[in-house]
C-alpha positions as CSV (number, residue, x, y, z in Angstrom):
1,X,-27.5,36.1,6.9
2,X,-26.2,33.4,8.9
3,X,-28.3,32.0,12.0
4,X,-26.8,29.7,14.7
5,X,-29.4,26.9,15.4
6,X,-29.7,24.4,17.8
7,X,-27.6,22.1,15.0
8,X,-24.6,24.5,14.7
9,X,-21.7,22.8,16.4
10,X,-19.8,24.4,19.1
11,X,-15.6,24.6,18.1
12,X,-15.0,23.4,21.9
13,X,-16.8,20.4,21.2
14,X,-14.3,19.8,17.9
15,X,-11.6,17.0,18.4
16,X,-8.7,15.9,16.7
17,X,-9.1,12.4,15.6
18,X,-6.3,10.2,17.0
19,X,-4.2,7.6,14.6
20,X,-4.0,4.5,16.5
21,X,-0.9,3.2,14.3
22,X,2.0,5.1,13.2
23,X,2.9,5.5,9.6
24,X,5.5,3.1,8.9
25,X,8.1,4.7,6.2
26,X,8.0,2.4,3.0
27,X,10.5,2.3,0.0
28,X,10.0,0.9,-3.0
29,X,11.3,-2.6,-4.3
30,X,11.9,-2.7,-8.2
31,X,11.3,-6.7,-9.0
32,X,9.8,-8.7,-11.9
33,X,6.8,-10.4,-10.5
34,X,5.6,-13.9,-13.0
35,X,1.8,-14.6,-12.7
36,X,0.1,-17.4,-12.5
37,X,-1.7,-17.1,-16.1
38,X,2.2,-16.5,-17.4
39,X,2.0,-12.4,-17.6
40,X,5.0,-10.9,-16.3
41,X,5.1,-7.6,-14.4
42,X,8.0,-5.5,-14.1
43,X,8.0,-2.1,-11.7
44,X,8.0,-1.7,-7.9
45,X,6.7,-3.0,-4.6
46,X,6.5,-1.5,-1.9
47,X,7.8,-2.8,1.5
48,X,8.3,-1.2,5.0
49,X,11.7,0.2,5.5
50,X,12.5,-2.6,7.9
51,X,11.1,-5.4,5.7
52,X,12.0,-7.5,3.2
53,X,10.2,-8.4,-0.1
54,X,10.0,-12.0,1.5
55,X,8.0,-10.6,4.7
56,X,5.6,-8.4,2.1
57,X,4.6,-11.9,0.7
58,X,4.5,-13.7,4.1
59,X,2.0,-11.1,5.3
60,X,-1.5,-11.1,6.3
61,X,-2.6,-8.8,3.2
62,X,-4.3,-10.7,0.5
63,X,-3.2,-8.0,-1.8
64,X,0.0,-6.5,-2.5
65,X,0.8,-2.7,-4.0
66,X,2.8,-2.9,-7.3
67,X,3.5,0.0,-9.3
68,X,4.8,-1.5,-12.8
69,X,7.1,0.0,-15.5
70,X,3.8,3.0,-16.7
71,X,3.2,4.2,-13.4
72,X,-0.3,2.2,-13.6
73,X,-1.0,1.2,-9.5
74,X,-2.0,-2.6,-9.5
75,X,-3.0,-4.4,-6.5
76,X,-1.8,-8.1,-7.1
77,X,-3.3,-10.6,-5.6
78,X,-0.6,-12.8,-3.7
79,X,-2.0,-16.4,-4.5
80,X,-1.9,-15.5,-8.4
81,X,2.1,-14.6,-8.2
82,X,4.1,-18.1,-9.5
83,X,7.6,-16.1,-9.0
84,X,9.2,-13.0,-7.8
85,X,12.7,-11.9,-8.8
86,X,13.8,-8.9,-7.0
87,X,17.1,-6.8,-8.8
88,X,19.3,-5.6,-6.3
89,X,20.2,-1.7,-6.6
């Protein structure tokens, strides 16, 4: 049998916890990314709906989101990417 102790919290006491940001809609960006050891990625990065590929690499994030061509999730460090070519739908 359940007991309510002095631990058991009340459900008035229960808040919603509060989002300070928005979620920004993103779409994804299909692009061949060359790294700086010579591999070549080919798939998708993801940018804000707004943005531009260009602001993705000018951010403050040290890492970017890239799905490539097998649905593997990479997070590419931005300093090891020599060239970005993005194909235009």
């Amino acid at each position: 049998m359940f007991s309510a102790g002095p631990n058991t919290m009340n459900r008035s006491s229960w808040t919603v916890p509060q989002h300070g940001n928005p979620k920004i809609p993103k779409v994804r960006e299909y692009a061949q990314i060359k790294m700086m050891d010579g591999v070549v990625l080919t798939g998708y990065v993801f940018v804000e709906a707004t943005s531009r590929i260009q602001d993705v690499l000018n951010g403050a994030t040290q890492f970017i989101p890239f799905v490539d061509e097998n649905d593997a999730i990479l997070l590419l460090n931005k300093a090891s990417i020599m060239h970005l070519k993005p194909f235009d739908a």
